[in-house]
C-alpha positions in Angstrom: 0.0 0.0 0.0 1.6 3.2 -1.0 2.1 5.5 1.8 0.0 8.4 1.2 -2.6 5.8 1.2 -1.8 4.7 4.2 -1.9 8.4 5.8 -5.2 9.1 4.3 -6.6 6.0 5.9 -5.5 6.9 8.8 -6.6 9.9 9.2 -10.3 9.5 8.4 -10.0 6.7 11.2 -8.8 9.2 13.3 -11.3 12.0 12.0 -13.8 9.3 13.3 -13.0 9.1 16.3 -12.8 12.3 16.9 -16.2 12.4 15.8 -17.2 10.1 17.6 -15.8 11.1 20.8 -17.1 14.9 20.0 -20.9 13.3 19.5 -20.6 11.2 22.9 -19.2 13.6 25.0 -22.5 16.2 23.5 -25.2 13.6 23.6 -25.6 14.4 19.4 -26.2 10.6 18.6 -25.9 11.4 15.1 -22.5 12.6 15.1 -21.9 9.8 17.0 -23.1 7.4 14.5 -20.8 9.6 12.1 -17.5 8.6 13.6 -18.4 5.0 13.7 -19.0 4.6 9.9 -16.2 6.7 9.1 -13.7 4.3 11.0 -15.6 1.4 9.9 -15.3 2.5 6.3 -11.5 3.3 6.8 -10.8 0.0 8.3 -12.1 -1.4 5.1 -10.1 0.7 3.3 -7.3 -0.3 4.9 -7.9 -4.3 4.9 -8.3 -4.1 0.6 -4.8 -2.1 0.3 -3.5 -4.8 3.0 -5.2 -7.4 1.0 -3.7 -6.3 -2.3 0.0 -6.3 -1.0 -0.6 -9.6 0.3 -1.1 -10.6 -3.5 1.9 -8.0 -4.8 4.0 -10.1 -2.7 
């Protein structure tokens, strides 16, 4: 997985939790809800890239 990718995946998985953390400590369930598909769809993300080196290899 190239490196910028892995930065960018990163980062929205840490934007999530942010968001998630943010919509918690408010009571805002939506923003809440927010974080938790933004990590889930970086952890996805990052399991294809890891899936694809594992094949590059």
């Amino acid at each position: 997985m190239a490196a910028d990718d892995k930065v960018d995946h990163k980062a929205e998985e840490l934007k999530g939790k942010v968001k998630e953390g943010v919509g918690s400590a408010t009571g805002d369930e939506n923003l809440e809800n927010q974080g938790r598909n933004d990590q889930a769809k970086s952890n996805l993300k990052q399991a294809g890239e890891k899936v694809k080196d594992a094949f590059k290899s």
